[in-house]
N, C-alpha and C positions, 0 to 999 in steps of 0.2 A: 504493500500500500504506500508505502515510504516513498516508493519509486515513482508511482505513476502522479505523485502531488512535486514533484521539484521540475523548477520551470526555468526557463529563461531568466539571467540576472544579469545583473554587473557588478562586478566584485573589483572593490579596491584593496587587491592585492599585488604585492611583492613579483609574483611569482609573473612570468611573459610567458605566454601560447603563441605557437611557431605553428604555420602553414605554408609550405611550399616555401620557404627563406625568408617572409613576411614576417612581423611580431606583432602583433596586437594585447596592445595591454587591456585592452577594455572588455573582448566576450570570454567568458568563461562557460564553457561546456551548454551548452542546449540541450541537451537529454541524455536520458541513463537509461539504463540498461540495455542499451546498444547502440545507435552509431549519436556519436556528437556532433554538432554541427559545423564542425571541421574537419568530417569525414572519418575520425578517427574512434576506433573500438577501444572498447575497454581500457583492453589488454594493449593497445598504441598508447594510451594517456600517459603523461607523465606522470612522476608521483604530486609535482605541486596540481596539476589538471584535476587528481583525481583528490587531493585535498579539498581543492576549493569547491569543487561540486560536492561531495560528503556534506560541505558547512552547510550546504543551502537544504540537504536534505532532511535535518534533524535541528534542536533546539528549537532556541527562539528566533531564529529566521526563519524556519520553515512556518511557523504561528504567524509571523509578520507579514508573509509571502503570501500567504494564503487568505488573509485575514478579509473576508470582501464587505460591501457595505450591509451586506443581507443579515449578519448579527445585530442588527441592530434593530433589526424588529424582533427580539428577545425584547431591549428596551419598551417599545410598545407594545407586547402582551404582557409583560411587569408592572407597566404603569398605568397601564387599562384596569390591572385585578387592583390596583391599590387604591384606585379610582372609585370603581365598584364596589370595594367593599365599606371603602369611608362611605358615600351616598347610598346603604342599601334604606328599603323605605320599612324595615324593620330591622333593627341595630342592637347592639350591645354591645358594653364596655372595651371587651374582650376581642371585641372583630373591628375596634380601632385599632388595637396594638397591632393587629395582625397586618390590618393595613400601611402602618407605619413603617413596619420590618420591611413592608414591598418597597413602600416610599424611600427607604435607605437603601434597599439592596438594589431598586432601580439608580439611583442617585452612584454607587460604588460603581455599578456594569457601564456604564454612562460613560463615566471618565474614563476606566479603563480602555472601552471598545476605542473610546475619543483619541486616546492615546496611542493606542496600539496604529490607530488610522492614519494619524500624523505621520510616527515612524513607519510607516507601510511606505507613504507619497514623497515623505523626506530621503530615506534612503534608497528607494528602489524608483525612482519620478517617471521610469517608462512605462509603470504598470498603471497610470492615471489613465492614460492614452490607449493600454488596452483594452482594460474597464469599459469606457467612454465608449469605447467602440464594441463590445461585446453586446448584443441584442438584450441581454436578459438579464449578466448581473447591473449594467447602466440604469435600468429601475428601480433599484432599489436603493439608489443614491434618496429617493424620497423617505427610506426609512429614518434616516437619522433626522430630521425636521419634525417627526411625528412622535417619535421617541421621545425629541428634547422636546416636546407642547406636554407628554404627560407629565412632566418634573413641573416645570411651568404651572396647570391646572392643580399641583398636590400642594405646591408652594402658595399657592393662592386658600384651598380649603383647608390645610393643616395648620400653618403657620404666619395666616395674617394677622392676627394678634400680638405678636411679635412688635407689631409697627409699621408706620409706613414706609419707612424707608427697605420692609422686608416687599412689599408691595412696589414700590416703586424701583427695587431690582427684578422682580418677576415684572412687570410691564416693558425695559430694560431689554430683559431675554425675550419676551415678546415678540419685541421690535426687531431683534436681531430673527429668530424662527420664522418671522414675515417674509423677511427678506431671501433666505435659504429658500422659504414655500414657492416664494414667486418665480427663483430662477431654475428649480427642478421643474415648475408648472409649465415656466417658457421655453428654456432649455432643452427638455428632452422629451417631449414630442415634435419638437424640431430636428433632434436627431433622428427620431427613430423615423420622420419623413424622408428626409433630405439622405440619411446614412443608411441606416438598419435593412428600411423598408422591406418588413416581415413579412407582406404577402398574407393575404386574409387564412390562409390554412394553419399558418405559424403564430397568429392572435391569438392573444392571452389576457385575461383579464388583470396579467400584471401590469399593461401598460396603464391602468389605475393607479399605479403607486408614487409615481411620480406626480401626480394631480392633487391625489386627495389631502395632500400637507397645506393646498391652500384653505380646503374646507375645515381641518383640524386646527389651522389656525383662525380660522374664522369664528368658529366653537370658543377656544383656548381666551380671544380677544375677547367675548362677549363675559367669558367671567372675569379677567383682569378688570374688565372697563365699571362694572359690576363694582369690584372693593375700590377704585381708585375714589380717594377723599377728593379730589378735583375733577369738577364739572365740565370743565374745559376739555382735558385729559380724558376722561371719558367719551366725551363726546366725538373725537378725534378717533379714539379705537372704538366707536360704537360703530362710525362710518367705514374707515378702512376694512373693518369686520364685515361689513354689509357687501362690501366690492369684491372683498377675497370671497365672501361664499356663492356671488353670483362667478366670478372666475370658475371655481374649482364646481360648482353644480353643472353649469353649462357644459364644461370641459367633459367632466363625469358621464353625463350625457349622449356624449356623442361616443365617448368610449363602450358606453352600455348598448347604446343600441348595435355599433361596430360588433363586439364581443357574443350579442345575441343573434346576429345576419352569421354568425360564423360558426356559432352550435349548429343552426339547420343547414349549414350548407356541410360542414365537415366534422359533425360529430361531439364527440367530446375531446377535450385534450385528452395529450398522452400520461402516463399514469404518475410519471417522475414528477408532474404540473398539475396533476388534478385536484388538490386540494386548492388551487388558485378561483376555484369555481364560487370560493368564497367571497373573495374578494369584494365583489361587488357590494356586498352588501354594507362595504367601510362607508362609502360616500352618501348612502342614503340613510344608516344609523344616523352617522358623523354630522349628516346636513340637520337630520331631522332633530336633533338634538341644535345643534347651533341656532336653526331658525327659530325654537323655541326661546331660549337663551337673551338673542338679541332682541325680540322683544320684549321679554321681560325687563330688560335694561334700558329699552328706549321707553317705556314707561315711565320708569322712576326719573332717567336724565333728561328728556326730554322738556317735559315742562319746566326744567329751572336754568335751562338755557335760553337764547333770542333767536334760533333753528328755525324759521321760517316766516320767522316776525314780521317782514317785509309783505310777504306775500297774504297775511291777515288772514291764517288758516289759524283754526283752531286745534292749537296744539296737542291738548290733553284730547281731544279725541281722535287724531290723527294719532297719537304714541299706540290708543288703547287699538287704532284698525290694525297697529301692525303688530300688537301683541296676540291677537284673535288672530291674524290671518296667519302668523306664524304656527300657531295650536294648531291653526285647517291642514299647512303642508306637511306640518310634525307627522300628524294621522295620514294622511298619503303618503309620506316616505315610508316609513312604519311597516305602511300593507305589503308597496312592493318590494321593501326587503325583508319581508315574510315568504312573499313569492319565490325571490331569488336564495335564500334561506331552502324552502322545501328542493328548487330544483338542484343544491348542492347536495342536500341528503338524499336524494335520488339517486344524483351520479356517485356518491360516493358510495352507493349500494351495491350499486354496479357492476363495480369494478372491486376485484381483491387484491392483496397483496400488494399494495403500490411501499415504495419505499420512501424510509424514511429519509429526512432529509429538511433545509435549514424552513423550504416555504411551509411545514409544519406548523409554524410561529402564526401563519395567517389562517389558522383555525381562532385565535385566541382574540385579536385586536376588531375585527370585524363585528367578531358577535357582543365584542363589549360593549364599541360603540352604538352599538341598535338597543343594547340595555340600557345603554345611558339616556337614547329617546326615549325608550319603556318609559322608564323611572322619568323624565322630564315628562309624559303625557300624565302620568298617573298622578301626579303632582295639580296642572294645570287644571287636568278633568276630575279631579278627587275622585279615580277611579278605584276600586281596591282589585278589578281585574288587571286593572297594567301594575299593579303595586306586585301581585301573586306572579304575574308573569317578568315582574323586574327580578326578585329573588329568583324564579327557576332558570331563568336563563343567567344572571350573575354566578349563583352557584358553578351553574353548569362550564362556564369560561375558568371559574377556580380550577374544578376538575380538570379539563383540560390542560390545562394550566402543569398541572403538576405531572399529567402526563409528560407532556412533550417536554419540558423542564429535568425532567429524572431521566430521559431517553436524549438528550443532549448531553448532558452531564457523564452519562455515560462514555456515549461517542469523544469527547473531548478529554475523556483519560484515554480512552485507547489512540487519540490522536486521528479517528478516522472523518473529523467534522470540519476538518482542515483541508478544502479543496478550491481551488478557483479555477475556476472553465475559460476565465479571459486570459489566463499566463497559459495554456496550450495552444494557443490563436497567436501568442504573440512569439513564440516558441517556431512555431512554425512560420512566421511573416522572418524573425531574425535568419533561421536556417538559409530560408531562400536566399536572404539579402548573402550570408555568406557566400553559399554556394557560385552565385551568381560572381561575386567579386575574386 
Protein backbone atom coordinates (compact mmCIF):
# COMPACT_ATOMS: atom_id res chain seq x y z
CA UNK A 1 0.00 0.00 0.00
CA UNK A 2 3.02 2.04 0.87
CA UNK A 3 3.98 1.98 -2.66
CA UNK A 4 1.05 2.63 -4.75
CA UNK A 5 0.54 6.28 -2.23
CA UNK A 6 4.33 7.90 -3.10
CA UNK A 7 4.07 10.30 -5.83
CA UNK A 8 5.89 12.71 -7.74
CA UNK A 9 8.11 15.22 -5.42
CA UNK A 10 10.85 17.43 -5.33
CA UNK A 11 13.24 16.86 -2.91
CA UNK A 12 15.94 19.35 -1.65
CA UNK A 13 18.55 17.11 -1.51
CA UNK A 14 22.30 16.70 -1.50
CA UNK A 15 22.32 13.81 -3.59
CA UNK A 16 22.27 14.65 -8.01
CA UNK A 17 20.33 12.15 -10.59
CA UNK A 18 22.33 11.59 -13.65
CA UNK A 19 20.48 10.73 -17.17
CA UNK A 20 22.22 10.19 -20.01
CA UNK A 21 25.53 12.64 -18.75
CA UNK A 22 22.78 15.37 -17.66
CA UNK A 23 22.26 16.08 -13.76
CA UNK A 24 19.28 17.22 -12.44
CA UNK A 25 19.15 18.39 -9.08
CA UNK A 26 15.45 18.86 -8.83
CA UNK A 27 13.21 15.39 -9.82
CA UNK A 28 13.79 12.65 -7.78
CA UNK A 29 12.27 9.34 -8.63
CA UNK A 30 8.58 9.33 -10.02
CA UNK A 31 7.54 5.93 -9.06
CA UNK A 32 8.26 2.79 -7.33
CA UNK A 33 8.13 -0.28 -7.69
CA UNK A 34 9.21 -0.20 -11.11
CA UNK A 35 10.59 1.94 -13.67
CA UNK A 36 11.35 5.79 -12.42
CA UNK A 37 10.86 8.26 -14.49
CA UNK A 38 14.33 8.39 -15.65
CA UNK A 39 13.95 5.09 -17.03
CA UNK A 40 15.65 3.48 -14.50
CA UNK A 41 14.73 0.13 -12.39
CA UNK A 42 15.15 -0.46 -9.11
CA UNK A 43 17.97 -2.27 -9.15
CA UNK A 44 19.70 0.89 -11.72
CA UNK A 45 18.85 3.49 -8.75
CA UNK A 46 21.58 4.77 -6.95
CA UNK A 47 21.78 4.32 -3.24
CA UNK A 48 21.17 8.30 -2.64
CA UNK A 49 17.93 7.62 -5.65
CA UNK A 50 16.75 5.16 -3.61
CA UNK A 51 17.10 7.09 -0.22
CA UNK A 52 15.27 9.87 -1.32
CA UNK A 53 12.24 8.02 -2.73
CA UNK A 54 12.12 5.71 0.60
CA UNK A 55 11.73 9.41 2.45
CA UNK A 56 8.75 10.28 0.47
CA UNK A 57 7.33 6.85 1.08
CA UNK A 58 6.98 6.63 4.99
CA UNK A 59 6.72 9.30 8.00
CA UNK A 60 5.54 12.52 7.91
CA UNK A 61 5.93 13.36 4.28
CA UNK A 62 4.09 10.69 3.17
CA UNK A 63 0.98 12.33 5.66
CA UNK A 64 1.90 15.78 4.18
CA UNK A 65 1.89 14.28 0.52
CA UNK A 66 -1.05 12.99 0.60
CA UNK A 67 -2.94 15.12 2.89
CA UNK A 68 -5.96 16.44 0.38
CA UNK A 69 -8.54 19.02 1.14
CA UNK A 70 -11.26 16.38 1.53
CA UNK A 71 -10.34 15.86 5.42
CA UNK A 72 -11.76 18.51 6.18
CA UNK A 73 -15.05 17.62 5.82
CA UNK A 74 -14.30 15.52 9.02
CA UNK A 75 -14.39 19.32 10.36
CA UNK A 76 -17.85 19.77 9.17
CA UNK A 77 -19.46 16.46 10.37
CA UNK A 78 -17.72 17.50 13.81
CA UNK A 79 -19.01 20.71 13.96
CA UNK A 80 -22.58 19.83 12.48
CA UNK A 81 -22.83 17.14 15.64
CA UNK A 82 -21.68 19.82 18.02
CA UNK A 83 -24.14 22.19 16.50
CA UNK A 84 -26.93 19.61 16.80
CA UNK A 85 -26.41 18.79 19.92
CA UNK A 86 -26.14 22.21 21.61
CA UNK A 87 -29.61 23.31 19.79
CA UNK A 88 -31.45 19.95 20.35
CA UNK A 89 -35.38 21.08 21.18
CA UNK A 90 -35.10 18.76 24.01
CA UNK A 91 -31.72 19.12 26.05
CA UNK A 92 -29.96 18.25 29.08
CA UNK A 93 -27.10 19.26 31.11
CA UNK A 94 -25.11 16.56 30.18
CA UNK A 95 -25.45 16.76 26.13
CA UNK A 96 -23.99 20.33 26.51
CA UNK A 97 -20.72 18.90 27.69
CA UNK A 98 -20.95 16.49 25.20
CA UNK A 99 -21.35 19.14 22.62
CA UNK A 100 -18.40 21.01 23.99
CA UNK A 101 -15.90 18.08 23.76
CA UNK A 102 -17.19 18.34 19.79
CA UNK A 103 -16.61 22.06 19.99
CA UNK A 104 -12.90 21.59 21.03
CA UNK A 105 -12.13 18.41 19.26
CA UNK A 106 -13.44 20.22 16.11
CA UNK A 107 -11.49 23.55 17.05
CA UNK A 108 -8.00 20.96 17.76
CA UNK A 109 -8.69 18.91 13.90
CA UNK A 110 -9.05 22.44 12.42
CA UNK A 111 -5.74 23.78 13.20
CA UNK A 112 -4.07 20.62 12.65
CA UNK A 113 -5.71 19.70 9.12
CA UNK A 114 -4.82 23.93 8.61
CA UNK A 115 -1.42 23.16 9.27
CA UNK A 116 -0.64 20.17 7.81
CA UNK A 117 -2.22 22.11 4.49
CA UNK A 118 0.02 24.82 4.73
CA UNK A 119 3.12 22.55 4.90
CA UNK A 120 1.50 20.27 2.08
CA UNK A 121 1.52 23.89 -0.42
CA UNK A 122 4.62 25.37 1.24
CA UNK A 123 6.84 22.53 0.68
CA UNK A 124 5.64 20.58 -2.19
CA UNK A 125 3.92 24.04 -4.27
CA UNK A 126 3.48 21.60 -7.47
CA UNK A 127 0.96 19.64 -5.86
CA UNK A 128 -1.49 23.03 -5.60
CA UNK A 129 -1.60 22.91 -9.41
CA UNK A 130 -2.26 19.37 -9.52
CA UNK A 131 -5.01 19.55 -7.13
CA UNK A 132 -6.46 22.47 -9.00
CA UNK A 133 -6.47 20.55 -12.00
CA UNK A 134 -7.73 17.10 -10.67
CA UNK A 135 -11.62 16.91 -11.43
CA UNK A 136 -12.63 15.75 -8.02
CA UNK A 137 -10.29 16.36 -5.29
CA UNK A 138 -10.54 20.46 -6.60
CA UNK A 139 -14.10 20.23 -4.88
CA UNK A 140 -13.42 19.85 -2.10
CA UNK A 141 -11.34 22.95 -1.65
CA UNK A 142 -15.08 24.02 -0.51
CA UNK A 143 -14.71 21.89 2.51
CA UNK A 144 -12.44 23.96 4.50
CA UNK A 145 -14.82 27.27 4.36
CA UNK A 146 -17.61 25.03 5.71
CA UNK A 147 -15.78 23.51 8.23
CA UNK A 148 -14.38 26.83 9.51
CA UNK A 149 -18.40 28.45 9.51
CA UNK A 150 -19.05 25.52 12.01
CA UNK A 151 -16.27 26.86 14.61
CA UNK A 152 -17.77 30.29 13.79
CA UNK A 153 -21.61 29.38 14.54
CA UNK A 154 -20.39 27.22 18.06
CA UNK A 155 -18.25 30.52 18.85
CA UNK A 156 -21.32 32.57 18.59
CA UNK A 157 -23.88 29.82 20.74
CA UNK A 158 -21.34 28.71 23.21
CA UNK A 159 -19.22 31.58 24.17
CA UNK A 160 -20.89 34.83 23.40
CA UNK A 161 -21.17 35.61 26.90
CA UNK A 162 -17.76 35.97 27.19
CA UNK A 163 -18.16 39.55 25.55
CA UNK A 164 -18.07 41.38 22.69
CA UNK A 165 -15.17 41.41 21.72
CA UNK A 166 -15.55 37.40 21.69
CA UNK A 167 -18.33 38.30 19.04
CA UNK A 168 -16.71 40.69 17.30
CA UNK A 169 -13.61 38.03 16.58
CA UNK A 170 -16.39 35.42 15.27
CA UNK A 171 -17.97 38.38 12.95
CA UNK A 172 -13.87 38.83 12.13
CA UNK A 173 -13.68 35.14 10.95
CA UNK A 174 -16.87 35.76 9.32
CA UNK A 175 -15.67 38.12 7.00
CA UNK A 176 -12.70 36.33 6.33
CA UNK A 177 -15.13 32.45 5.52
CA UNK A 178 -17.19 35.09 3.08
CA UNK A 179 -14.41 35.73 1.23
CA UNK A 180 -12.93 31.85 0.95
CA UNK A 181 -17.10 31.02 0.08
CA UNK A 182 -17.16 33.44 -2.63
CA UNK A 183 -13.84 32.52 -4.41
CA UNK A 184 -14.47 28.60 -4.21
CA UNK A 185 -18.21 29.63 -5.43
CA UNK A 186 -16.50 31.64 -8.49
CA UNK A 187 -13.58 29.93 -8.89
CA UNK A 188 -14.26 26.54 -9.55
CA UNK A 189 -17.13 26.05 -11.45
CA UNK A 190 -15.10 28.10 -13.67
CA UNK A 191 -12.62 25.52 -13.68
CA UNK A 192 -14.54 22.72 -13.86
CA UNK A 193 -16.00 24.66 -17.35
CA UNK A 194 -13.31 26.09 -18.81
CA UNK A 195 -10.65 22.90 -17.52
CA UNK A 196 -12.37 19.74 -16.08
CA UNK A 197 -15.31 19.62 -18.30
CA UNK A 198 -16.66 16.27 -16.93
CA UNK A 199 -19.20 15.46 -19.52
CA UNK A 200 -22.61 14.84 -18.07
CA UNK A 201 -21.83 10.93 -17.51
CA UNK A 202 -18.97 11.85 -15.20
CA UNK A 203 -21.43 14.60 -12.98
CA UNK A 204 -21.50 14.26 -9.50
CA UNK A 205 -23.39 15.82 -7.17
CA UNK A 206 -19.83 16.87 -5.60
CA UNK A 207 -19.76 19.72 -7.93
CA UNK A 208 -22.01 21.17 -4.84
CA UNK A 209 -19.24 21.50 -2.78
CA UNK A 210 -17.75 24.16 -3.93
CA UNK A 211 -21.07 26.30 -3.96
CA UNK A 212 -22.66 25.58 -0.99
CA UNK A 213 -19.90 27.48 1.49
CA UNK A 214 -21.69 30.58 0.18
CA UNK A 215 -25.10 29.35 1.42
CA UNK A 216 -23.26 28.03 4.88
CA UNK A 217 -22.10 31.33 5.06
CA UNK A 218 -25.17 32.87 4.59
CA UNK A 219 -26.69 30.72 7.41
CA UNK A 220 -23.39 31.35 9.69
CA UNK A 221 -23.88 35.54 8.97
CA UNK A 222 -27.54 35.45 9.99
CA UNK A 223 -26.44 34.25 13.59
CA UNK A 224 -23.32 36.45 13.92
CA UNK A 225 -25.56 39.55 12.68
CA UNK A 226 -28.13 38.16 15.39
CA UNK A 227 -25.59 38.61 18.60
CA UNK A 228 -23.79 41.72 17.05
CA UNK A 229 -24.42 44.69 19.88
CA UNK A 230 -24.36 47.13 16.78
CA UNK A 231 -27.10 47.81 14.41
CA UNK A 232 -25.07 49.19 12.00
CA UNK A 233 -22.97 45.96 11.82
CA UNK A 234 -25.64 43.90 11.78
CA UNK A 235 -27.30 45.22 9.36
CA UNK A 236 -24.33 45.20 6.96
CA UNK A 237 -24.19 41.08 7.47
CA UNK A 238 -27.96 41.00 7.44
CA UNK A 239 -27.45 42.15 3.78
CA UNK A 240 -24.39 40.42 2.58
CA UNK A 241 -26.14 37.36 4.09
CA UNK A 242 -29.09 37.87 1.99
CA UNK A 243 -26.72 38.19 -1.56
CA UNK A 244 -24.48 35.14 -0.53
CA UNK A 245 -27.66 32.90 -0.06
CA UNK A 246 -29.39 34.02 -3.33
CA UNK A 247 -25.58 33.24 -5.00
CA UNK A 248 -25.11 29.87 -3.58
CA UNK A 249 -29.30 28.86 -3.83
CA UNK A 250 -29.21 29.90 -7.43
CA UNK A 251 -25.81 28.26 -8.16
CA UNK A 252 -27.39 25.09 -6.03
CA UNK A 253 -29.94 25.05 -8.44
CA UNK A 254 -28.76 24.66 -11.41
CA UNK A 255 -26.22 22.06 -10.07
CA UNK A 256 -29.47 20.10 -8.85
CA UNK A 257 -31.22 20.03 -11.79
CA UNK A 258 -27.63 19.39 -13.84
CA UNK A 259 -27.06 16.22 -11.26
CA UNK A 260 -30.87 15.18 -11.76
CA UNK A 261 -30.89 15.29 -16.09
CA UNK A 262 -27.93 12.96 -15.21
CA UNK A 263 -29.41 10.16 -12.92
CA UNK A 264 -32.13 9.59 -15.87
CA UNK A 265 -29.81 9.62 -18.51
CA UNK A 266 -26.81 7.53 -16.96
CA UNK A 267 -27.91 5.96 -13.84
CA UNK A 268 -26.49 6.09 -10.71
CA UNK A 269 -22.92 6.91 -9.82
CA UNK A 270 -20.22 4.58 -9.57
CA UNK A 271 -20.19 2.83 -6.07
CA UNK A 272 -16.54 4.56 -4.91
CA UNK A 273 -19.00 8.14 -5.20
CA UNK A 274 -22.33 6.99 -4.36
CA UNK A 275 -22.62 8.18 -1.01
CA UNK A 276 -22.25 11.69 -2.99
CA UNK A 277 -26.04 11.13 -3.60
CA UNK A 278 -26.20 12.93 -0.51
CA UNK A 279 -25.19 15.78 -1.04
CA UNK A 280 -27.79 17.57 -2.37
CA UNK A 281 -29.44 17.79 0.37
CA UNK A 282 -26.56 20.20 2.07
CA UNK A 283 -27.89 23.35 0.09
CA UNK A 284 -31.47 22.86 0.73
CA UNK A 285 -31.18 21.92 4.69
CA UNK A 286 -28.33 24.69 4.74
CA UNK A 287 -30.63 27.35 2.79
CA UNK A 288 -33.74 26.27 4.47
CA UNK A 289 -32.31 26.90 7.66
CA UNK A 290 -30.53 30.23 6.78
CA UNK A 291 -33.61 31.73 5.07
CA UNK A 292 -35.29 31.03 8.21
CA UNK A 293 -32.57 32.70 10.27
CA UNK A 294 -32.35 35.85 8.28
CA UNK A 295 -35.58 36.67 8.87
CA UNK A 296 -35.70 36.39 12.08
CA UNK A 297 -32.93 38.81 12.25
CA UNK A 298 -34.39 41.31 9.97
CA UNK A 299 -37.17 41.59 12.27
CA UNK A 300 -35.43 42.46 15.20
CA UNK A 301 -32.75 44.85 13.06
CA UNK A 302 -34.66 46.05 10.93
CA UNK A 303 -36.85 48.50 12.49
CA UNK A 304 -34.18 50.31 14.41
CA UNK A 305 -32.31 51.15 11.41
CA UNK A 306 -33.32 54.07 8.59
CA UNK A 307 -33.39 50.76 5.68
CA UNK A 308 -35.80 52.12 3.43
CA UNK A 309 -36.74 55.39 5.07
CA UNK A 310 -36.48 57.04 1.89
CA UNK A 311 -38.79 55.08 0.16
CA UNK A 312 -41.79 55.47 3.02
CA UNK A 313 -42.23 51.67 3.35
CA UNK A 314 -43.24 50.43 6.39
CA UNK A 315 -40.73 48.82 7.84
CA UNK A 316 -41.86 46.79 10.76
CA UNK A 317 -44.11 45.05 8.25
CA UNK A 318 -41.94 44.63 5.53
CA UNK A 319 -39.16 42.96 8.21
CA UNK A 320 -42.31 40.63 9.42
CA UNK A 321 -43.03 39.75 5.18
CA UNK A 322 -39.75 38.51 5.05
CA UNK A 323 -39.65 36.61 8.23
CA UNK A 324 -43.08 34.71 7.19
CA UNK A 325 -41.83 34.39 3.78
CA UNK A 326 -38.62 32.86 4.90
CA UNK A 327 -40.95 30.12 7.21
CA UNK A 328 -42.82 29.51 3.53
CA UNK A 329 -39.28 28.59 1.74
CA UNK A 330 -37.84 26.82 5.08
CA UNK A 331 -41.01 24.23 4.45
CA UNK A 332 -40.37 23.96 0.73
CA UNK A 333 -36.70 23.37 1.06
CA UNK A 334 -37.55 20.81 3.88
CA UNK A 335 -39.92 18.65 1.50
CA UNK A 336 -37.52 18.57 -1.29
CA UNK A 337 -34.68 17.50 0.63
CA UNK A 338 -36.87 14.83 2.01
CA UNK A 339 -37.28 13.85 -1.58
CA UNK A 340 -33.60 13.81 -2.30
CA UNK A 341 -33.04 12.26 1.23
CA UNK A 342 -35.46 9.17 0.35
CA UNK A 343 -33.88 8.85 -3.26
CA UNK A 344 -30.31 8.58 -1.41
CA UNK A 345 -31.77 5.69 0.69
CA UNK A 346 -32.95 4.04 -2.28
CA UNK A 347 -29.77 4.14 -4.20
CA UNK A 348 -27.93 3.29 -1.26
CA UNK A 349 -30.13 0.01 -1.07
CA UNK A 350 -29.19 -0.75 -4.07
CA UNK A 351 -26.12 -1.06 -4.30
CA UNK A 352 -23.73 -3.21 -1.73
CA UNK A 353 -20.48 -3.27 -0.67
CA UNK A 354 -19.34 0.00 -1.86
CA UNK A 355 -16.01 1.00 -0.09
CA UNK A 356 -15.02 2.88 2.23
CA UNK A 357 -13.45 5.95 1.90
CA UNK A 358 -12.85 9.95 2.86
CA UNK A 359 -16.80 11.03 0.89
CA UNK A 360 -18.09 8.81 3.97
CA UNK A 361 -17.85 12.26 5.80
CA UNK A 362 -20.96 13.43 3.50
CA UNK A 363 -23.39 11.17 5.10
CA UNK A 364 -22.88 13.26 8.33
CA UNK A 365 -22.90 17.24 7.27
CA UNK A 366 -25.96 17.19 4.95
CA UNK A 367 -28.25 15.41 7.17
CA UNK A 368 -27.22 17.85 9.93
CA UNK A 369 -27.90 20.66 8.12
CA UNK A 370 -31.64 19.71 7.11
CA UNK A 371 -31.93 19.17 11.03
CA UNK A 372 -30.92 22.33 11.74
CA UNK A 373 -34.08 23.42 9.24
CA UNK A 374 -36.11 20.64 11.21
CA UNK A 375 -35.39 22.23 14.45
CA UNK A 376 -35.59 26.09 12.96
CA UNK A 377 -39.29 25.03 11.54
CA UNK A 378 -40.34 23.58 14.75
CA UNK A 379 -39.30 26.57 16.44
CA UNK A 380 -41.13 29.15 14.04
CA UNK A 381 -44.20 26.63 13.77
CA UNK A 382 -44.30 25.42 17.51
CA UNK A 383 -44.53 22.33 15.98
CA UNK A 384 -43.79 19.33 18.35
CA UNK A 385 -43.78 17.00 14.89
CA UNK A 386 -40.55 18.93 13.57
CA UNK A 387 -39.29 19.03 17.39
CA UNK A 388 -39.67 14.65 17.22
CA UNK A 389 -38.22 14.79 13.82
CA UNK A 390 -35.36 17.30 14.87
CA UNK A 391 -34.13 14.72 17.62
CA UNK A 392 -34.58 11.46 15.26
CA UNK A 393 -32.61 12.79 12.70
CA UNK A 394 -29.92 14.79 15.09
CA UNK A 395 -29.50 11.50 16.98
CA UNK A 396 -29.23 9.61 13.91
CA UNK A 397 -26.19 12.13 12.36
CA UNK A 398 -24.49 11.27 16.05
CA UNK A 399 -24.78 7.66 15.10
CA UNK A 400 -23.26 8.06 12.10
CA UNK A 401 -21.02 10.15 13.31
CA UNK A 402 -19.31 7.71 15.30
CA UNK A 403 -19.57 5.32 12.62
CA UNK A 404 -17.59 6.71 10.03
CA UNK A 405 -15.28 8.51 12.81
CA UNK A 406 -14.08 4.83 14.58
CA UNK A 407 -13.70 3.50 10.80
CA UNK A 408 -11.33 6.53 9.94
CA UNK A 409 -9.55 6.27 12.86
CA UNK A 410 -8.93 3.07 12.06
CA UNK A 411 -7.63 3.45 8.50
CA UNK A 412 -5.28 6.38 9.72
CA UNK A 413 -3.36 3.96 12.11
CA UNK A 414 -2.96 1.59 9.44
CA UNK A 415 -1.85 4.41 7.26
CA UNK A 416 -4.37 3.21 4.55
CA UNK A 417 -6.49 6.84 4.53
CA UNK A 418 -3.47 8.58 3.05
CA UNK A 419 -4.09 8.76 -0.65
CA UNK A 420 -4.27 11.52 -3.39
CA UNK A 421 -5.40 10.73 -6.82
CA UNK A 422 -4.11 14.39 -8.06
CA UNK A 423 0.00 13.25 -7.23
CA UNK A 424 -0.61 10.11 -9.85
CA UNK A 425 -1.81 12.75 -12.66
CA UNK A 426 0.96 14.65 -11.89
CA UNK A 427 3.23 11.72 -11.69
CA UNK A 428 2.47 10.81 -14.88
CA UNK A 429 2.35 14.80 -16.61
CA UNK A 430 6.33 14.86 -14.97
CA UNK A 431 7.29 11.40 -16.58
CA UNK A 432 6.26 12.55 -19.95
CA UNK A 433 7.96 15.90 -19.44
CA UNK A 434 11.04 13.76 -18.72
CA UNK A 435 10.87 11.23 -21.10
CA UNK A 436 10.38 13.64 -23.75
CA UNK A 437 13.52 15.94 -22.64
Amino acid sequence: MAASLTNVSTENSTCAMSTNGVTDHNSIDHEIGGTAATGLSPLEETPCQKRARELQERGWRRIVRNFTPSWFAVNMGTGIVSILLHNLPYNAQWLQYISFSFFSLNILLFAIFSLISVARYTIYPEIWWAMISHPGQSLFLGCFPMGFATIINMMIFCCKHWGDWLIYLAWAFWWIDVLLSMATAISMPFIVMHRHKPGLSNTTAALLLPIVPTVVAAATGGIVAEALPNNGHALATLIASYVLWGIGECLSACVLALYFHRLTIHSLPPKDVIVSVFLPVGPLGQGGFGIQQLGKVAVKILPQTSAFAAAGVDIVRGAEMLYVLGVFIGMIMWGFALVWVCFALISLATIRDFPFNMGWWGFTFPLGVWATCTSMLAINLSSEFFKVATMIISLSVLLLWIMVASRTVRLVVRGDMFFAPCLKELKEKERLGDDRA
